[in-house]
N, CA and C atoms of all chains as a GROMACS GRO file, in nm:
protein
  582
    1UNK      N    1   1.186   2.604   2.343
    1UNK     CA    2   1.271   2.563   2.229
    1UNK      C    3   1.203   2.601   2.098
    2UNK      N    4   1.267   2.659   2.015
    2UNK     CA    5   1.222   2.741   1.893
    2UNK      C    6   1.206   2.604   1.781
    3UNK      N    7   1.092   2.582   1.708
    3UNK     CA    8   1.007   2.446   1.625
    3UNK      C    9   1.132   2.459   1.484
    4UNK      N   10   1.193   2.368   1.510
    4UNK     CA   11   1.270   2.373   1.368
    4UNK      C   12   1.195   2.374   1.227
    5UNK      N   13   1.070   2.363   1.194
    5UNK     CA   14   1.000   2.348   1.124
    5UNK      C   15   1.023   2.493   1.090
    6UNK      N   16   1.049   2.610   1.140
    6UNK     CA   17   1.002   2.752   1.127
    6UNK      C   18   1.130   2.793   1.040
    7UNK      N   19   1.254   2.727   1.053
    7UNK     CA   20   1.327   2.797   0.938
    7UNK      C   21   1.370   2.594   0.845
    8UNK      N   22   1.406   2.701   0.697
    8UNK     CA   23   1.437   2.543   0.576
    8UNK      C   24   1.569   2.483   0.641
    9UNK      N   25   1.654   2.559   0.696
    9UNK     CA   26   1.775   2.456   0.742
    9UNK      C   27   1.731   2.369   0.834
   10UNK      N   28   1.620   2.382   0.913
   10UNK     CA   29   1.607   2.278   1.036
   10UNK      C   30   1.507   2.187   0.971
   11UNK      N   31   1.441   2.222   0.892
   11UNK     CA   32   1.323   2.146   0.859
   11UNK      C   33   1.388   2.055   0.725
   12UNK      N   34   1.529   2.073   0.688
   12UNK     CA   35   1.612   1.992   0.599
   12UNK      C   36   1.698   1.888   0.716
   13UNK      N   37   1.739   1.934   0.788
   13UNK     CA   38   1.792   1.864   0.876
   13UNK      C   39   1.715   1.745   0.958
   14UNK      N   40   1.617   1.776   1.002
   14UNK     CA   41   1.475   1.715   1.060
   14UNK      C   42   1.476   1.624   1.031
   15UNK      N   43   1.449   1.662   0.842
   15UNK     CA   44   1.412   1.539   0.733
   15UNK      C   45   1.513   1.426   0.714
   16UNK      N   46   1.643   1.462   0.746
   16UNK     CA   47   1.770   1.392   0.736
   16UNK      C   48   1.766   1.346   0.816
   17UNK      N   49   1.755   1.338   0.960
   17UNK     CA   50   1.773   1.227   1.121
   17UNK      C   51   1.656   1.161   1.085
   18UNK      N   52   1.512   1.226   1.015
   18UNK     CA   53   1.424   1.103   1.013
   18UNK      C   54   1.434   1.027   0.906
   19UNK      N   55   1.564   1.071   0.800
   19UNK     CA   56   1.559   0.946   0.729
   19UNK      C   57   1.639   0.825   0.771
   20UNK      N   58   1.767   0.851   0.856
   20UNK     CA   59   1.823   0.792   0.926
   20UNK      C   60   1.757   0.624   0.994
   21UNK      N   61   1.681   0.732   1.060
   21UNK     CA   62   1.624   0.673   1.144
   21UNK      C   63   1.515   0.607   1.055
   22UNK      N   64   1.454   0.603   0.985
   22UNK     CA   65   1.367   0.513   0.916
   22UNK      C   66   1.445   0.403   0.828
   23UNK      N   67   1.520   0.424   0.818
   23UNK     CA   68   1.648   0.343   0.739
   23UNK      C   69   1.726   0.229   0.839
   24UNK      N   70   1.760   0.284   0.985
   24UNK     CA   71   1.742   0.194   1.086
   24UNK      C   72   1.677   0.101   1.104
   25UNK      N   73   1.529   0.122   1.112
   25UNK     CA   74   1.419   0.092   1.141
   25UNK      C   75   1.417  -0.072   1.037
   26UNK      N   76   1.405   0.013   0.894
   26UNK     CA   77   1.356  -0.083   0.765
   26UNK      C   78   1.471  -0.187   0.792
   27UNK      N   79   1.589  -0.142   0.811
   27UNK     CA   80   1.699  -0.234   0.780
   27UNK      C   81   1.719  -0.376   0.884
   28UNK      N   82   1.700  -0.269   1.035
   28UNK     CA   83   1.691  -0.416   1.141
   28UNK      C   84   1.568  -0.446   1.211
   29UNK      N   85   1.496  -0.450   1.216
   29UNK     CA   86   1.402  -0.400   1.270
   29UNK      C   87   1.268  -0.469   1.207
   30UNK      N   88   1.185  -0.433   1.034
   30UNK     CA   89   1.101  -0.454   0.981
   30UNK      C   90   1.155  -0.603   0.861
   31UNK      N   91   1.317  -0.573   0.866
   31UNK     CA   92   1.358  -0.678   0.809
   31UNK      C   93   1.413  -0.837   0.852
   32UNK      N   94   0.466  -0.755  -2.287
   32UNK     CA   95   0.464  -0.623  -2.210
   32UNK      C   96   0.392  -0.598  -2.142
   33UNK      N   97   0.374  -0.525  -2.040
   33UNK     CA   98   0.265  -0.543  -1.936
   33UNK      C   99   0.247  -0.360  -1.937
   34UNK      N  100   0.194  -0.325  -2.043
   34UNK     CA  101   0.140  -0.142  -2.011
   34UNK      C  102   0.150  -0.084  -1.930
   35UNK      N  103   0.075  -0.142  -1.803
   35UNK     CA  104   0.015  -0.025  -1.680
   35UNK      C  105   0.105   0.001  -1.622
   36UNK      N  106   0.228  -0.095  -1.544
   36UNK     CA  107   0.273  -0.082  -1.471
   36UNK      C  108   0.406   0.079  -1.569
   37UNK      N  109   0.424   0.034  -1.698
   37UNK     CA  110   0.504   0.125  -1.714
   37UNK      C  111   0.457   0.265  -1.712
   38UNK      N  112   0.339   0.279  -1.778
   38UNK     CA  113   0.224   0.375  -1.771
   38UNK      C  114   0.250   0.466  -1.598
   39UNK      N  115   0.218   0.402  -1.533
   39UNK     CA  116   0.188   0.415  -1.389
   39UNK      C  117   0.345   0.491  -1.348
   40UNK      N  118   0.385   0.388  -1.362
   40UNK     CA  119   0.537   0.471  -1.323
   40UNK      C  120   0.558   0.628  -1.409
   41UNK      N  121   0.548   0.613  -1.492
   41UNK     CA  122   0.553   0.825  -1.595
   41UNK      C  123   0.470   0.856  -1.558
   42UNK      N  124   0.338   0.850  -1.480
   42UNK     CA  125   0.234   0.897  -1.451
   42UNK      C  126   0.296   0.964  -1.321
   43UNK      N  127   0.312   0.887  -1.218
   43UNK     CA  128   0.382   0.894  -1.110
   43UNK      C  129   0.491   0.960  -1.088
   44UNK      N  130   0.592   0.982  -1.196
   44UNK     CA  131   0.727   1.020  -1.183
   44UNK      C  132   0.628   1.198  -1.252
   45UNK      N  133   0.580   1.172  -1.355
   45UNK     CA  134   0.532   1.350  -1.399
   45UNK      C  135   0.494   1.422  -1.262
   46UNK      N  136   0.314   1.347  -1.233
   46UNK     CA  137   0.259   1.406  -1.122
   46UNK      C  138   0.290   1.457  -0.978
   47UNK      N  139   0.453   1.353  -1.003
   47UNK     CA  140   0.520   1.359  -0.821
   47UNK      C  141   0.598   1.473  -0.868
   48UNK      N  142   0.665   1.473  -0.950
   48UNK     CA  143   0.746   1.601  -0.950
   48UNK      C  144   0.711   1.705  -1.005
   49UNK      N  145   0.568   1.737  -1.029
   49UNK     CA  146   0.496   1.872  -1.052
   49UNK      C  147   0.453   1.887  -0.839
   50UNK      N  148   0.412   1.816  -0.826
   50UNK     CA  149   0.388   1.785  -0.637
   50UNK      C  150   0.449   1.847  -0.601
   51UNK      N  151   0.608   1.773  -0.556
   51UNK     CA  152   0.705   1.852  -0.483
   51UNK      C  153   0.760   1.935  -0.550
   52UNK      N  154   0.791   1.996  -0.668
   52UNK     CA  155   0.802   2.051  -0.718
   52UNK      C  156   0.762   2.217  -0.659
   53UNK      N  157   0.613   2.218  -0.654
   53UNK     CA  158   0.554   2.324  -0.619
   53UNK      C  159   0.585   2.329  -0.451
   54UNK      N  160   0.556   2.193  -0.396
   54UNK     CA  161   0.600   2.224  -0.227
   54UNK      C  162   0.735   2.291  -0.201
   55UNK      N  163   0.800   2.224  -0.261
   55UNK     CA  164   0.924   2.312  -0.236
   55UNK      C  165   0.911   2.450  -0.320
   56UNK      N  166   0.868   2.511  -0.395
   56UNK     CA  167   0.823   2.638  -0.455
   56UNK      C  168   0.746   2.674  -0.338
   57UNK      N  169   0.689   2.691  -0.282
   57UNK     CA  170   0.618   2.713  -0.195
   57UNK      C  171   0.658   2.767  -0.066
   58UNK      N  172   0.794   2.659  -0.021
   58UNK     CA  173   0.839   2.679   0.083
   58UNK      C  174   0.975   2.729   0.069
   59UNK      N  175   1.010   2.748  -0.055
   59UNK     CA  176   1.150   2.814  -0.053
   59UNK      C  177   1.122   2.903  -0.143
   60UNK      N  178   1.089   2.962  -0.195
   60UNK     CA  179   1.031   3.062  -0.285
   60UNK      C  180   0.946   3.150  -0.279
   61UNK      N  181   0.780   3.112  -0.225
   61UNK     CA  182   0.696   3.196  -0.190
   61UNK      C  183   0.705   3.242  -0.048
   62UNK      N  184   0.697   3.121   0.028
   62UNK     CA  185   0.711   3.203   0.202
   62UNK      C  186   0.786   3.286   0.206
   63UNK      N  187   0.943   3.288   0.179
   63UNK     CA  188   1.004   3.375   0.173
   63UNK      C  189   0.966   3.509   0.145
   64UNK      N  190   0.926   3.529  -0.007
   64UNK     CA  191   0.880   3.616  -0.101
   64UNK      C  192   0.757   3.726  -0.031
   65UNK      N  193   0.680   3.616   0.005
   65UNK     CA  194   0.556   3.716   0.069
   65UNK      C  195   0.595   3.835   0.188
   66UNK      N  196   0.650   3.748   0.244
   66UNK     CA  197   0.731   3.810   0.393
   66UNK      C  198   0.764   3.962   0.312
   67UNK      N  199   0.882   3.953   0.209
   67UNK     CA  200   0.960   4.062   0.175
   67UNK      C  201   0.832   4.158   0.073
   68UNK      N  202   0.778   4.066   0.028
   68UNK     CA  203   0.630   4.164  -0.065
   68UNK      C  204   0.563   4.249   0.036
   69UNK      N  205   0.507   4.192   0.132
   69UNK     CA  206   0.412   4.257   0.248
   69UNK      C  207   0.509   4.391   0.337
   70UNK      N  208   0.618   4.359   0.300
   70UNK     CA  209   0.708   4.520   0.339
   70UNK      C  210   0.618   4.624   0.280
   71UNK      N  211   0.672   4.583   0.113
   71UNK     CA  212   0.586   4.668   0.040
   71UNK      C  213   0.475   4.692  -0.041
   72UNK      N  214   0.373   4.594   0.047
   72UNK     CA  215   0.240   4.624  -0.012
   72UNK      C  216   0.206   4.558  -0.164
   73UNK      N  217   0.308   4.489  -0.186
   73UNK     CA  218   0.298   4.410  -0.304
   73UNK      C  219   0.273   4.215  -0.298
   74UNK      N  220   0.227   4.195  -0.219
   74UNK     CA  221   0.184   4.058  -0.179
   74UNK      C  222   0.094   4.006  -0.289
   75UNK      N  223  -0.008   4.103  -0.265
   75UNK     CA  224  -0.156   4.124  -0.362
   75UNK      C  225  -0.112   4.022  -0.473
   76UNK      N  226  -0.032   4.034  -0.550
   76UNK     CA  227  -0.018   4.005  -0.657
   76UNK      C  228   0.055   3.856  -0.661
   77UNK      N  229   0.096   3.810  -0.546
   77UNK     CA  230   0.138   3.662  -0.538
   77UNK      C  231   0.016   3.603  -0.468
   78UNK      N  232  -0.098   3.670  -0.367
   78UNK     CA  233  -0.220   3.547  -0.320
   78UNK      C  234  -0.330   3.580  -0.410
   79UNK      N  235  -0.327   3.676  -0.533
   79UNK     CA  236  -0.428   3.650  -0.615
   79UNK      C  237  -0.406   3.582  -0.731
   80UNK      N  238  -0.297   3.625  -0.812
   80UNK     CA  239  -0.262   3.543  -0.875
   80UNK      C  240  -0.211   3.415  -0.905
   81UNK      N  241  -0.067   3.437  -0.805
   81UNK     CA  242  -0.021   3.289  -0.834
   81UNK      C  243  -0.020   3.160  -0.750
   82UNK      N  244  -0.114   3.232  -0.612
   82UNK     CA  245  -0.078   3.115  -0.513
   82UNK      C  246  -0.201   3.016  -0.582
   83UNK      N  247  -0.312   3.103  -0.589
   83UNK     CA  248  -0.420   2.965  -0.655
   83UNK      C  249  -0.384   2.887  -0.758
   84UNK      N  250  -0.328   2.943  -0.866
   84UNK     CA  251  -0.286   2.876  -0.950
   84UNK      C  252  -0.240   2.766  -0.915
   85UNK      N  253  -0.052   2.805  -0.827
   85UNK     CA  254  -0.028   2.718  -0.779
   85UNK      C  255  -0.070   2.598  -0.685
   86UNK      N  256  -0.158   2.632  -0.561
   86UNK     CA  257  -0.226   2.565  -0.527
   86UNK      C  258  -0.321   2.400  -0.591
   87UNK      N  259  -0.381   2.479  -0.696
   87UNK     CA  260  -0.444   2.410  -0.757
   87UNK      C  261  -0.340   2.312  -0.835
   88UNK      N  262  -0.272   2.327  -0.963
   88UNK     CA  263  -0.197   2.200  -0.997
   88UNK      C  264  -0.092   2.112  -0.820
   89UNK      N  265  -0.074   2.186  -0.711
   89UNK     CA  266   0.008   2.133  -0.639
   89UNK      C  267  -0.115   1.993  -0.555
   90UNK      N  268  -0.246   2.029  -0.554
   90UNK     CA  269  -0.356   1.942  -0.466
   90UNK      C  270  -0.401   1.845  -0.592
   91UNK      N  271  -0.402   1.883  -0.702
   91UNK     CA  272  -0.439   1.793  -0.803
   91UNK      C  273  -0.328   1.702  -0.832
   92UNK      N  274  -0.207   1.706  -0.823
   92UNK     CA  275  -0.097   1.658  -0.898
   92UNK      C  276  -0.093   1.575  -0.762
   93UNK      N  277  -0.099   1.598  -0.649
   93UNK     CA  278  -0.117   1.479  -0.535
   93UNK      C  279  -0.135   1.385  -0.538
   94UNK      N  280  -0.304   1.428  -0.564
   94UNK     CA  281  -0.389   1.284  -0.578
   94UNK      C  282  -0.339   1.192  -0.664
   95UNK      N  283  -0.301   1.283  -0.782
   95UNK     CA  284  -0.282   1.214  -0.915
   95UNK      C  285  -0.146   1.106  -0.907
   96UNK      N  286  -0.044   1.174  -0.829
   96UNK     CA  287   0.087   1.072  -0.785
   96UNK      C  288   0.009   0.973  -0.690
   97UNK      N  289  -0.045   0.975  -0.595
   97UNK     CA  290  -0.075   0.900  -0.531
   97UNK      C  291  -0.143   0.730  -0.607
   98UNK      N  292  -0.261   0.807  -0.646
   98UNK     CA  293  -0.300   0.686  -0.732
   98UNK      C  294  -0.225   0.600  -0.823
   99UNK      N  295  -0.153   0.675  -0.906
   99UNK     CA  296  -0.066   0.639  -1.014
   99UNK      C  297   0.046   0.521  -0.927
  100UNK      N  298   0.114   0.585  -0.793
  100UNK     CA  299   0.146   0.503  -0.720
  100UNK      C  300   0.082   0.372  -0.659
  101UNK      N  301  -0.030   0.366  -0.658
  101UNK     CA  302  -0.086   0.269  -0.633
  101UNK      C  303  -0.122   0.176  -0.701
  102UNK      N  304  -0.139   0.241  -0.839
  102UNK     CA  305  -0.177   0.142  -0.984
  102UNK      C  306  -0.036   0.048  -0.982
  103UNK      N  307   0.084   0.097  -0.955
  103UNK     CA  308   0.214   0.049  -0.956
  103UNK      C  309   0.255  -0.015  -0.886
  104UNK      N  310   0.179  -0.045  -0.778
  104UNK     CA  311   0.241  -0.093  -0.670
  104UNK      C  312   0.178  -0.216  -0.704
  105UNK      N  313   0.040  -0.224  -0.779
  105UNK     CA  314  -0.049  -0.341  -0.795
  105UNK      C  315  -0.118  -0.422  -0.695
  106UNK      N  316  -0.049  -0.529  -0.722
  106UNK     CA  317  -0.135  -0.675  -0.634
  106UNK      C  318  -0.007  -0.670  -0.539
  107UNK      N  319   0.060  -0.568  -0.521
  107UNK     CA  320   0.176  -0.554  -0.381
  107UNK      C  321   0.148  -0.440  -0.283
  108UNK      N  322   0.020  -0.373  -0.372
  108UNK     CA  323  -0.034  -0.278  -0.276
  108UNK      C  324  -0.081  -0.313  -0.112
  109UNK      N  325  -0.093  -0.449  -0.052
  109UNK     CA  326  -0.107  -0.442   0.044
  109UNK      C  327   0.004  -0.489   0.101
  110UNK      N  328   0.099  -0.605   0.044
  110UNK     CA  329   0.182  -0.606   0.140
  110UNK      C  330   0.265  -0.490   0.175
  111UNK      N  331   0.264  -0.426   0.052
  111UNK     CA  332   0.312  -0.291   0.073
  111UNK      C  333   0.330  -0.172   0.218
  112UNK      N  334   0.220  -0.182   0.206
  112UNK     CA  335   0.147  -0.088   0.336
  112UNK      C  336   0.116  -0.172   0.484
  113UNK      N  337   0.139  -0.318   0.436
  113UNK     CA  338   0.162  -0.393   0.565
  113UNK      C  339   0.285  -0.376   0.624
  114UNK      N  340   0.428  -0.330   0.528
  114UNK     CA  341   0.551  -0.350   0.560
  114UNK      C  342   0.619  -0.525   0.564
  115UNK      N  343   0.531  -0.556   0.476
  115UNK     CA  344   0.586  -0.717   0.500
  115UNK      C  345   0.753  -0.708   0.447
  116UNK      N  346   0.774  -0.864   0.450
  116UNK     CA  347   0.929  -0.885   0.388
  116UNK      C  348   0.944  -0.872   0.294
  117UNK      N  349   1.060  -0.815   0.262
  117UNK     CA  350   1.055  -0.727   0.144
  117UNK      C  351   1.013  -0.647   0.030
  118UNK      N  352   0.899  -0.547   0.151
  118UNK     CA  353   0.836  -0.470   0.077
  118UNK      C  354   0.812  -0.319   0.211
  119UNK      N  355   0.898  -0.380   0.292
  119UNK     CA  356   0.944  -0.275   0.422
  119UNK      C  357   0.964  -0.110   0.319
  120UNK      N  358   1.101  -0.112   0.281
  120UNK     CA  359   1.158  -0.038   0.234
  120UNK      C  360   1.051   0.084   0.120
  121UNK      N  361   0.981   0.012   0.013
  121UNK     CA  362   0.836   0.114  -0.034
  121UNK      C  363   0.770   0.131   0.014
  122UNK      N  364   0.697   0.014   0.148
  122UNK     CA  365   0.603   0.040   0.258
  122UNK      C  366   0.627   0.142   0.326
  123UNK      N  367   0.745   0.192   0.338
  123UNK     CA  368   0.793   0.298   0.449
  123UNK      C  369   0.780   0.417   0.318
  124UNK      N  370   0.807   0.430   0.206
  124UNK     CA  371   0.733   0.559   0.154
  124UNK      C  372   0.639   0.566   0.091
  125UNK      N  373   0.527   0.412   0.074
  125UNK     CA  374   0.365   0.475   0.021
  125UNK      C  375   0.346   0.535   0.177
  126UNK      N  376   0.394   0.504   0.267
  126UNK     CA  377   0.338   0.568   0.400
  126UNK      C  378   0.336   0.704   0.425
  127UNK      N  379   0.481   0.768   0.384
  127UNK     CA  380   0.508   0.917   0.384
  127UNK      C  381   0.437   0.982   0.272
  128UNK      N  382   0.394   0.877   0.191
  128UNK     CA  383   0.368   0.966   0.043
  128UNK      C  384   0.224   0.990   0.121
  129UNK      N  385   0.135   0.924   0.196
  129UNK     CA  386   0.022   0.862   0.184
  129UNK      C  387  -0.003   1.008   0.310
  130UNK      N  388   0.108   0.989   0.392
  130UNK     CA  389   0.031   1.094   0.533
  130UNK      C  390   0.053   1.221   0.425
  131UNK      N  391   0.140   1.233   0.348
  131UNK     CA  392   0.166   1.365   0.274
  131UNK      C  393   0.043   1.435   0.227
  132UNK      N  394   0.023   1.361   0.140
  132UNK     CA  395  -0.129   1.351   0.101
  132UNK      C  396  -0.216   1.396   0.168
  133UNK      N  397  -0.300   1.325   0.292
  133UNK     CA  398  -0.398   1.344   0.355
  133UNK      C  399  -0.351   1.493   0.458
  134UNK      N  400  -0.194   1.534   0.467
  134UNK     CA  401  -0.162   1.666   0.501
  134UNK      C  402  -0.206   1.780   0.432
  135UNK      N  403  -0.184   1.746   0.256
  135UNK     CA  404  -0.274   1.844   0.126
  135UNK      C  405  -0.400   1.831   0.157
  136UNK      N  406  -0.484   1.756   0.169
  136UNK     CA  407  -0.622   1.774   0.168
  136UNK      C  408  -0.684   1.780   0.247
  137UNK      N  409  -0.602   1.763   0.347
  137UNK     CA  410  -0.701   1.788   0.566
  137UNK      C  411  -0.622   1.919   0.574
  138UNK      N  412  -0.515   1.942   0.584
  138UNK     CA  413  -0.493   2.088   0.663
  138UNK      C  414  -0.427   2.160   0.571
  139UNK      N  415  -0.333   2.172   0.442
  139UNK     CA  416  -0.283   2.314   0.369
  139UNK      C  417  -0.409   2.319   0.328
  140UNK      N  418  -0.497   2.248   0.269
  140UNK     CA  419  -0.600   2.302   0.156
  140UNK      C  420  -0.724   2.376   0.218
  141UNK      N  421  -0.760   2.312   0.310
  141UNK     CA  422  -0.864   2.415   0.342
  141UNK      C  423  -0.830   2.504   0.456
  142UNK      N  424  -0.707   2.544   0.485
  142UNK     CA  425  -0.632   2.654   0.546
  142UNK      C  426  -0.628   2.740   0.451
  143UNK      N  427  -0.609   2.733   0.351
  143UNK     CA  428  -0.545   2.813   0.222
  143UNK      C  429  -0.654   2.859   0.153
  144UNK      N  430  -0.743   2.793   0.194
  144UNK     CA  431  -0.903   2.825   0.152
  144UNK      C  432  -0.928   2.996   0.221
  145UNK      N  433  -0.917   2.989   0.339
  145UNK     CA  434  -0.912   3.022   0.455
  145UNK      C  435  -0.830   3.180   0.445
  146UNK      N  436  -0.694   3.169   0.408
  146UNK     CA  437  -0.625   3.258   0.369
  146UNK      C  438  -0.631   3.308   0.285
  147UNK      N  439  -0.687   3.257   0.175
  147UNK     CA  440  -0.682   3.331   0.032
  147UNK      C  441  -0.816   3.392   0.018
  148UNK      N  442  -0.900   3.406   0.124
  148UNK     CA  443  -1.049   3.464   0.094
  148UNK      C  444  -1.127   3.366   0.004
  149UNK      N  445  -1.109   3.256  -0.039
  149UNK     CA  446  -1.211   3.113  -0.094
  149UNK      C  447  -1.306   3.129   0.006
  150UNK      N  448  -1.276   3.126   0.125
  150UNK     CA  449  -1.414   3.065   0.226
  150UNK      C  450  -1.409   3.201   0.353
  151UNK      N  451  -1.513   3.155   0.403
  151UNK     CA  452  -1.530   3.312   0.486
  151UNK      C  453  -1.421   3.278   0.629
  152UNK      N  454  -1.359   3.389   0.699
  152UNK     CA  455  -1.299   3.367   0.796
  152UNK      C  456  -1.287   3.467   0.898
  153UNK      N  457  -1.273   3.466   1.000
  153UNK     CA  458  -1.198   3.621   1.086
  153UNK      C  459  -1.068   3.638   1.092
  154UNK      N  460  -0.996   3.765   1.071
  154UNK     CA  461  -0.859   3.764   1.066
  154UNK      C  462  -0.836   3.659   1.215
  155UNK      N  463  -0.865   3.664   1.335
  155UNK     CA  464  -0.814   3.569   1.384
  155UNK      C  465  -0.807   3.415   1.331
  156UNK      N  466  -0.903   3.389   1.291
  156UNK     CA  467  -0.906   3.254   1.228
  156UNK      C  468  -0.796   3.244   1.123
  157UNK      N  469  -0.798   3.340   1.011
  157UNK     CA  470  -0.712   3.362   0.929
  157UNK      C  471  -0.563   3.350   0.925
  158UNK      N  472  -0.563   3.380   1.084
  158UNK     CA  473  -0.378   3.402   1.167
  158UNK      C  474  -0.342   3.252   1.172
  159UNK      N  475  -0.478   3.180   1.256
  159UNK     CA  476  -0.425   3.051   1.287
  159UNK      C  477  -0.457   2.926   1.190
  160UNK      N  478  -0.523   3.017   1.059
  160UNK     CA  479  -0.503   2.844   0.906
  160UNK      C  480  -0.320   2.891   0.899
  161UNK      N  481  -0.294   3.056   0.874
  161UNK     CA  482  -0.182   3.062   0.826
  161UNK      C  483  -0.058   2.955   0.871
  162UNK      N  484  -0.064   2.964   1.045
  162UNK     CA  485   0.001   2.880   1.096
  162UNK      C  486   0.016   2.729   1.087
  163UNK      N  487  -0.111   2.717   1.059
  163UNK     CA  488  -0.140   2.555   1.042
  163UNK      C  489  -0.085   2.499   0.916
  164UNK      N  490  -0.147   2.606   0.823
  164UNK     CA  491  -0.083   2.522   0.654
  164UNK      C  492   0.064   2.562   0.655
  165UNK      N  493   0.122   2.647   0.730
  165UNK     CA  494   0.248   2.706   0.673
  165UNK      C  495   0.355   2.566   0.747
  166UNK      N  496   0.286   2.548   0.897
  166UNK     CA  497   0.335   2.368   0.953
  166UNK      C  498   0.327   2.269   0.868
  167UNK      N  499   0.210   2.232   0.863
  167UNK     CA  500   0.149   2.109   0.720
  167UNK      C  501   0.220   2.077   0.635
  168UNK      N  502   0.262   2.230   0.559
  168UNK     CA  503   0.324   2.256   0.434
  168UNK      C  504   0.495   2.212   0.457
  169UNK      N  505   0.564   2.292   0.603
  169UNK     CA  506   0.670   2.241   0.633
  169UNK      C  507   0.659   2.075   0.654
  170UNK      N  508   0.597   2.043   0.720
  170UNK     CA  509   0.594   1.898   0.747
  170UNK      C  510   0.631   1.809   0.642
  171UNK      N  511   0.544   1.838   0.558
  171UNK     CA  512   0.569   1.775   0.404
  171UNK      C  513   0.721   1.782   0.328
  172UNK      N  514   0.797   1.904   0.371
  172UNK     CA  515   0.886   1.919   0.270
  172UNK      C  516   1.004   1.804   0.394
  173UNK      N  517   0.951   1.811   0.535
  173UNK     CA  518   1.058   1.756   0.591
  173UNK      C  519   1.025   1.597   0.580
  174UNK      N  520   0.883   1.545   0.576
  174UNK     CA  521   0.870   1.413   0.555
  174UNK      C  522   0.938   1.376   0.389
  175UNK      N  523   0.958   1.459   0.295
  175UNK     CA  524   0.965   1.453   0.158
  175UNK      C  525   1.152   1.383   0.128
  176UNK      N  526   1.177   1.445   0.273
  176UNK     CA  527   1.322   1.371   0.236
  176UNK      C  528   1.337   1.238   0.232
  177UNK      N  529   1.262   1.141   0.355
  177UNK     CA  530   1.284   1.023   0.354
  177UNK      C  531   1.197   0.972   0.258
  178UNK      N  532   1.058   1.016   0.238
  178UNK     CA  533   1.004   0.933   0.096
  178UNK      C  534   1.048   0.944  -0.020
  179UNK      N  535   1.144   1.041  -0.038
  179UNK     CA  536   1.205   1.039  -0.178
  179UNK      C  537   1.343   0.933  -0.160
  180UNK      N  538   1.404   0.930  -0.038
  180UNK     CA  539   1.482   0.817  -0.073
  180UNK      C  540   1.468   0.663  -0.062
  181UNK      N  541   1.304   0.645   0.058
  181UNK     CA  542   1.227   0.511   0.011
  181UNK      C  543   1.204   0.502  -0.155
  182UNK      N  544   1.151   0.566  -0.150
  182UNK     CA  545   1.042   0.570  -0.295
  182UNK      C  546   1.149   0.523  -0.392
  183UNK      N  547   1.300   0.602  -0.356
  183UNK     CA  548   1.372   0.581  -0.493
  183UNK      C  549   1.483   0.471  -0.503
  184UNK      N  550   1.514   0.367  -0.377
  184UNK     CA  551   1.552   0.292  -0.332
  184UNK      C  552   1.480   0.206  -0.253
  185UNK      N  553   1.364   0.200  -0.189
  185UNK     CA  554   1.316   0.081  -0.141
  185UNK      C  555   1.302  -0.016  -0.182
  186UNK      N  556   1.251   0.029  -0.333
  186UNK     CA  557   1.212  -0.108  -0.398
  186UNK      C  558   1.291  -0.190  -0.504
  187UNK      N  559   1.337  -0.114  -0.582
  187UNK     CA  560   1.467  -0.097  -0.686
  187UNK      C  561   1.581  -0.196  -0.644
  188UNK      N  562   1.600  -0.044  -0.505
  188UNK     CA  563   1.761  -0.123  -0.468
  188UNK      C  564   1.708  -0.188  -0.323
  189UNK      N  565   1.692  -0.351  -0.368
  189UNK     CA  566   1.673  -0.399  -0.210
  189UNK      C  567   1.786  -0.401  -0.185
  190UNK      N  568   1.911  -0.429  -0.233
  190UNK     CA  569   2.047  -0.499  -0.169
  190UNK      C  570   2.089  -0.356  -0.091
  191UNK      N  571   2.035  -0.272  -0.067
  191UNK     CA  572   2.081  -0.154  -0.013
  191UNK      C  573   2.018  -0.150   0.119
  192UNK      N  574   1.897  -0.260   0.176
  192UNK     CA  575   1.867  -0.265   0.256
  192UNK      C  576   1.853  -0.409   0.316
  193UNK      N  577   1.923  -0.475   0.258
  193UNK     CA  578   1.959  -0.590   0.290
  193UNK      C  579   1.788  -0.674   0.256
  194UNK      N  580   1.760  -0.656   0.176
  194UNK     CA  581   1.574  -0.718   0.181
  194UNK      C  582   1.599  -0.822   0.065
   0.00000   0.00000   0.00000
């Protein structure tokens, strides 16, 4: 599987599911 | 009035966005650029000239957000980084800001050392900083999404995270 890190659309995208997901996290989770 | 904290914050808001500023220059501007320079033998003139340059305000302006962030965060600097109640939401980006950081000064910087002829290397060695800082460097721009929307809502807007 080719590292999305290697082109800016995947490594923008990446950044977007892990903000998701940290936003998950903070909201039910740490709160 | 309480100085520092306002201080801290323009300190923080300058130094962070000279930071990413250049990371994303870096990664959408130069990587690109070099690729299409090294066709024609014209690279030379972006890793002597401007990558150090750049380099240099992008590792200084780091530190400099970092701290400035921390002066700001104050006497919340630890619950901060504990993630306590309601302090989850900035805890979750001094964290990204914080691995960001120690990404500039453990692996782009002295990769780049590495690449730019600063320190001695073998082109093999040379192949594999390239790889390393050019990861590092991605890493950062992809961790940069969620700490810019902690950073700019965690603390501000709790009602956005129910805190």
């Amino acid at each position: 599987m080719k590292n999305p890190l290697d082109s800016l659309w995947g490594t923008i995208i990446a950044g977007v599911i892990l903000t998701a997901i940290l936003y998950y996290i903070v909201k039910n989770v740490l709160n | 009035m309480d100085l520092v904290p306002i201080l801290a914050r323009w300190l923080h808001f300058l130094a962070g966005v000279m930071w990413i500023g250049l990371l994303y220059y870096f990664n959408f501007v130069q990587v690109p650029a070099l690729k299409a320079a090294a066709a024609d033998n014209t690279a030379a003139g972006i890793t002597k000239h401007v990558a150090p340059r750049a380099l240099f305000y992008f590792r200084w302006a780091s530190l400099v957000t970092w701290l400035a962030g921390a002066a700001l965060l104050g006497n919340q600097f630890v619950n901060a980084f504990t993630l306590s109640k309601g302090m989850a939401g900035i805890g979750v980006g001094a964290w990204l800001g914080t691995i960001m950081l120690l990404n500039v000064w453990g692996l782009i910087w002295p990769n780049q050392q590495k690449i730019l002829g600063m320190k001695p290397a073998t082109d093999e060695e040379k192949t594999r900083a390239r790889r390393i800082a050019f990861l590092a460097s991605r890493t950062n721009v992809m961790l940069s999404i969620p700490m810019l929307f902690f950073m700019a809502g965690g603390w501000s807007h709790r009602g956005t995270f129910g805190l």
